[in-house]
N, C-alpha and C positions, 0 to 999 in steps of 0.2 A: 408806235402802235404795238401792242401784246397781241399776238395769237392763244387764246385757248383751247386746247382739245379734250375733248373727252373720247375717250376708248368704247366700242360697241358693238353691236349687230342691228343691223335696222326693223324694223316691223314689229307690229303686238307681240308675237309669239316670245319674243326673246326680250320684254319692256321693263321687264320686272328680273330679269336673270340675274345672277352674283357680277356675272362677265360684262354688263351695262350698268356698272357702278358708276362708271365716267361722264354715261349721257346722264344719268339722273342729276350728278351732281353739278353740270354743265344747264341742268333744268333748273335746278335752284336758281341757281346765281342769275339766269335772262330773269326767271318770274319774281323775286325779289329785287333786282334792279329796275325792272322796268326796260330791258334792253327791247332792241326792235323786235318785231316779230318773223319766225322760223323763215327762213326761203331756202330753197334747193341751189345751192352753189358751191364749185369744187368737186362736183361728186358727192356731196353730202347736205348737211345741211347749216345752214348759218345765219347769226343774230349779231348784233353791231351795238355798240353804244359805247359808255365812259363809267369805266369805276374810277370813284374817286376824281384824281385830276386828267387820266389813263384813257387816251382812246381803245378800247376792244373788242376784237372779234372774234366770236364763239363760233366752235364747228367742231361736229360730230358727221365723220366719216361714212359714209355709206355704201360703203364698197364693201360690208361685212371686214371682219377684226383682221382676218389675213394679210386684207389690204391695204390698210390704215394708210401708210405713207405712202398711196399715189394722190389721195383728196390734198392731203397733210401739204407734201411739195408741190402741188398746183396754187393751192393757194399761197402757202410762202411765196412762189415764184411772181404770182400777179401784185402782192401788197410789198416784193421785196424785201423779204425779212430773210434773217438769219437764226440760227437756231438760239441766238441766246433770249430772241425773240418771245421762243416757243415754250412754254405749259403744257403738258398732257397730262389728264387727269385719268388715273386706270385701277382695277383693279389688283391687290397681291398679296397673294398665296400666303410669303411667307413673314405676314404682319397677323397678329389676331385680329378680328372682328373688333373695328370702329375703332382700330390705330391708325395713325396716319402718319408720314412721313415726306420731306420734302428730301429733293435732291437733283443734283445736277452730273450727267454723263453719266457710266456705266455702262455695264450689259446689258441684256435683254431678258437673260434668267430662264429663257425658253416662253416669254410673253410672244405670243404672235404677231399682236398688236405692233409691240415694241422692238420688233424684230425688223416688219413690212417696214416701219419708222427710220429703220438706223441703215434699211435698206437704200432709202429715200433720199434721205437728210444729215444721216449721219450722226452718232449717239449723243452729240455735245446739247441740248434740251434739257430744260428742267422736268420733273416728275411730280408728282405728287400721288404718294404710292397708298393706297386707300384700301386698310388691310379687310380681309374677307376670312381667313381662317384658311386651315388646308384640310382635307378631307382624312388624311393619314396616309396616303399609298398613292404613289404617281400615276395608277392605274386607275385612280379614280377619281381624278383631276376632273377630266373634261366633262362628266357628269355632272359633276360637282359645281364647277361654275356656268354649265348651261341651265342650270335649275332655276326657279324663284326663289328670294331669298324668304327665309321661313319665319310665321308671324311672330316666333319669337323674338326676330331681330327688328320689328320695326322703331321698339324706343329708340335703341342705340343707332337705329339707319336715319332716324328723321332729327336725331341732335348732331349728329355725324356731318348730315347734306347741311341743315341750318348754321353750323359752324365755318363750314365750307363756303358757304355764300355769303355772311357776316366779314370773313377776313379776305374776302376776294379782294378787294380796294385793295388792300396793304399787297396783295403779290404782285397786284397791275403796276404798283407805284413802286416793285422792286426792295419790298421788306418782308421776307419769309418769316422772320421770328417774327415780325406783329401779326403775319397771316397764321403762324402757327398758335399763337395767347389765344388769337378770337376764336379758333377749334375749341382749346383748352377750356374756354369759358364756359363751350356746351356743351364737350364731354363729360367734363371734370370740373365742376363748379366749385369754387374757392368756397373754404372753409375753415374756421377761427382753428387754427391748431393749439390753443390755450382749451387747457379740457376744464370743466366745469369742474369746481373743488365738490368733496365728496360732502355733503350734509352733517352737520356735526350731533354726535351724539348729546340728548338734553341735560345739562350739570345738572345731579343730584342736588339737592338741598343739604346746606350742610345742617350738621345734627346739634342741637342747643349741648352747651356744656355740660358736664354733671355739675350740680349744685353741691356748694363746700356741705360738708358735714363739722355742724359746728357741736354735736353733743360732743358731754363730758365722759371721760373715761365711765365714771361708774355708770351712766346713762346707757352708752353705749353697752355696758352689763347687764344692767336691766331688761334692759330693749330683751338684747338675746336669749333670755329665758320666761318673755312674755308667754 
């Protein structure tokens, strides 16, 4: 069995924030699989099903972001898993807007979430880091991801989460590059890199011959002083 997490803060107020990129995208994937429906378990909340061949269980912490890994290891602890288990899906900083990247252990980067996590469970966990931009100035971080994210970004948020939950199958089944193509497919839609030849200018006509001049010398004298 996979664990997936998604990174968050609970309640309206913060449903729509940069910093709850994880439940949204953790929202995708139940509502296009068809996993169970939300229940209150671990501290948080959680949805059960199969991608793919892959039994999984979704869970989105609710112990706000600080706490992440007390839900995180409770539940590990009841289903018996180990972090290589474990997926967390979160926000970060230092990706652009509607990059994504997958990866396994590291730091925490000063992630809260990621921090409560490695507090828990310890940093060996897959990632899947779901870029957001950075504001410019570390003073203006936590503004910054406590905001809603702005109507500008909805294209890129709703090909972003639909790619995400497209290649969910493939990470449950333990293939990050297939899970990473089906992002690709709806970030970055493939495209003929053969470029269209340039329209050809229309050939002139070519011009009829001169016609022989067959007069005689003196003719040709004639002519000239008609």
């Amino acid at each position: 069995m996979k664990l997936f997490v998604g990174l968050g803060n609970p309640g309206a107020r913060y449903a729509h924030n940069r910093h709850n990129i994880g439940f949204m995208a953790l929202d995708r994937i139940a509502a296009d699989h068809d996993l169970a429906p939300w229940r209150g378990k671990f501290q948080g909340s959680l949805s059960e099903g199969r991608l793919g061949s892959e039994k999984v269980t979704l869970l989105k912490p609710e112990t706000y972001m600080n706490r992440s890994g007390q839900s995180v290891g409770e539940a590990m602890r009841f289903f018996k898993l180990t972090p290589d288990d474990v997926t967390v899906f979160h926000d970060e900083l230092d990706l652009a807007p509607g990059r994504l990247k997958h990866k396994v252990g590291g730091g925490h980067a000063g992630h809260n979430g990621l921090r409560s996590l490695h507090d828990h469970i310890g940093p060996d966990y897959a990632r899947i880091r779901i870029g957001i931009g950075h504001p410019g100035h570390k003073d203006l971080v936590s503004g910054y991801v406590l905001r809603d994210f702005a109507k500008a970004d909805e294209d890129w948020l709703d090909d972003l989460l639909r790619g995400i939950s497209d290649g969910a199958p493939h990470l449950a089944d333990g293939d990050p590059g297939r899970f990473m193509n089906a992002v690709a497919q709806r970030t970055a839609p493939h495209r003929s890199s053969k470029r269209p030849e340039p329209a050809r200018k229309p050939e002139r006509a070519a011009e009829p011959p001169p016609e022989e001049d067959t007069r005689s010398s003196l003719q040709k004298l004639v002519d000239r002083f008609k």
